[in-house]
C-alpha positions, 0 to 999 in steps of 0.5 A, spaced: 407 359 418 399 357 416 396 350 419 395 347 412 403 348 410 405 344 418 399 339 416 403 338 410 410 337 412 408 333 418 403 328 414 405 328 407 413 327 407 414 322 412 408 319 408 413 319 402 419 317 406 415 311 407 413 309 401 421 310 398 423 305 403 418 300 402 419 301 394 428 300 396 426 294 400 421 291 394 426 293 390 432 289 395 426 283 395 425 282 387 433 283 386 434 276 392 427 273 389 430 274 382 438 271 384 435 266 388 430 264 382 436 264 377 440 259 382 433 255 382 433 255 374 440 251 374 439 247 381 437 240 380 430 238 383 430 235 390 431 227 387 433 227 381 439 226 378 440 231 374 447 232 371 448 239 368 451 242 362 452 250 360 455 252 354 456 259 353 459 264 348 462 271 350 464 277 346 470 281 349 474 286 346 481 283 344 485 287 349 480 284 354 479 276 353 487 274 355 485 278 363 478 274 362 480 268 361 486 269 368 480 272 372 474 266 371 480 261 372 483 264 379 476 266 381 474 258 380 480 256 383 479 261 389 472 259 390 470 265 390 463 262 388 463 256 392 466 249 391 470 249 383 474 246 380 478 248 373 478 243 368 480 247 361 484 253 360 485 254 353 488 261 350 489 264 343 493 270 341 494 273 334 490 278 330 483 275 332 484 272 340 480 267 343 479 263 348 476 258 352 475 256 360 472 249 363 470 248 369 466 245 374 462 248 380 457 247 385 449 250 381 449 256 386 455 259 384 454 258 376 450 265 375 456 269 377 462 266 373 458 266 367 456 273 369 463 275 371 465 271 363 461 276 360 462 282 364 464 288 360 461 284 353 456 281 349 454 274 352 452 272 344 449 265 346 448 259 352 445 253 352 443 248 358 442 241 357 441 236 362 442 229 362 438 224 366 443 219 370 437 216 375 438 210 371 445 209 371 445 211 379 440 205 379 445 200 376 451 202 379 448 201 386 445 194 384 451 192 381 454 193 388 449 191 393 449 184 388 457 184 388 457 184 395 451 180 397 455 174 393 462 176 397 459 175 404 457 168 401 463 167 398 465 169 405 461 164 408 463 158 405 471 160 405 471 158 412 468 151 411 473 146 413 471 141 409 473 145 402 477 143 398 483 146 395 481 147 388 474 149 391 478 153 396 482 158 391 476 158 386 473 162 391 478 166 393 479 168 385 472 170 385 473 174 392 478 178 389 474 179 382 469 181 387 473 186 390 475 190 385 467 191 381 465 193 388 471 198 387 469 200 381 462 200 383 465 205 389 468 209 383 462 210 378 457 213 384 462 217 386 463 220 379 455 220 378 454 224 384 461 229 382 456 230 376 449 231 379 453 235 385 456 240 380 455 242 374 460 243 368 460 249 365 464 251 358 465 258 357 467 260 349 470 267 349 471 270 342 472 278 340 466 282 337 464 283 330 467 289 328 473 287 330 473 281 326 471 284 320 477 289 320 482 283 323 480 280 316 481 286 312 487 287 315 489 279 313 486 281 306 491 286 305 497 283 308 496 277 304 495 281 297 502 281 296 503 273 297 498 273 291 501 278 287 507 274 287 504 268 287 500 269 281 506 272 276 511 267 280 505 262 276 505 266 269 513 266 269 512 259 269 507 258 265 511 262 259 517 258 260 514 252 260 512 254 253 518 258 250 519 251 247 513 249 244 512 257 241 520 256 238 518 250 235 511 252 232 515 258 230 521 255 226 516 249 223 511 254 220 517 258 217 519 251 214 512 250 211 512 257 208 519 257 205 516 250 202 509 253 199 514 259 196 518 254 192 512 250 190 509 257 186 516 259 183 516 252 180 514 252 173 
């Protein structure tokens, strides 16, 4: 074996070995960049209070929307990717099938149900909105802090002993007035924080275009007879409707021809 071909094999292929696992690795790196960047794209900024919305349309084969639909609903109820909750599942068969699922999930696992949705076919459109709750947080809070500095002084004053008995159940009227707008404050931020933590997502599945097209021609087809029935079931009545007046016209233009015939025999 000649210098140069051992110089070859054990400079240049370990060199190439190498450079393929740096472009695997690379390639690992910018798969993880981009599925983290796809998570960033619909995670809400660190202090805001973002509460976000996604509607996507999906185009399936129809023997395949019913199986779809059952997968994304069981694949949310099992948290397969992360905290969700199923809030819609709505199913239609016949010759054109279609369907929809509802659901509200935590912003990393958003990509995946929608990538699992749309496997196999067509993701026709998506739209992501986004709805600003920071004001409404703000309200709720101060609604509450509000409500709970007067029932402390009401409070206070319940322990007088020199109140009255009519002041004595005003104040206690108010306390449970109180009470129950704290609840409902307890009960507003929780459903903020439900919608800035989790995202609702609404997934449409319909069947693709050609099968549309031949789905209508096939309703097209199957309705001609109705309409060819439909359209001499019409002339029918139309010719009885006017059998009558036909009969009536024929017998008075026969009158009037017989009176003119007598007219000109006359002299």
């Amino acid at each position: 074996m000649t210098a140069p071909r051992v110089w070859t094999r054990v400079v240049i292929v370990p060199a190439l070995l190498l450079a393929l696992a740096a472009c695997a690795k690379n390639g690992e790196r910018a798969q993880e960049a981009g599925a983290v960047a796809a998570d960033a794209a619909v995670a809400s900024p660190e202090g805001a209070f973002l509460a976000y919305e996604h509607d996507v349309q999906v185009q399936l084969e129809a023997a395949q929307i019913a199986p779809r639909i059952q997968q994304v609903a069981q694949a949310c109820q099992n948290a397969k990717f992360g905290e969700c909750a199923v809030l819609q599942v709505d199913q239609r068969s016949g010759e054109q099938p279609s369907g929809e699922v509802k659901v509200r999930i935590a912003p990393k696992g958003v990509e995946s149900l929608i990538g699992l949705a749309g496997e196999g076919g067509k993701l026709q459109a998506r739209n992501t909105r986004a709805e600003d709750l920071a004001q409404q947080v703000a309200d709720t809070a101060l609604t509450k802090a509000r409500l709970e500095k007067e029932h402390a002084r009401l409070l206070s004053y319940q322990d007088r002993g020199d109140l009255k008995i009519e002041d004595l159940m005003a104040i206690t009227t108010r306390l449970s007035e109180i009470e129950a707008g704290v609840e409902q404050a307890n009960k507003d931020a929780a459903q903020q924080r439900r919608r800035i933590d989790t995202q609702l997502v609404t997934m449409h599945f319909d069947t693709t275009s050609g099968q549309r097209s031949r789905s209508e021609i096939g309703e097209a087809l199957s309705e001609s007879g109705s309409i060819l029935s439909t359209s001499v079931a019409f002339l029918i009545r139309a010719a009885a409707a006017l059998l009558p007046v036909g009969v009536v016209a024929l017998v008075m233009a026969w009158i009037v021809r017989a009176l003119i015939r007598r007219r000109r025999r006359k002299p």
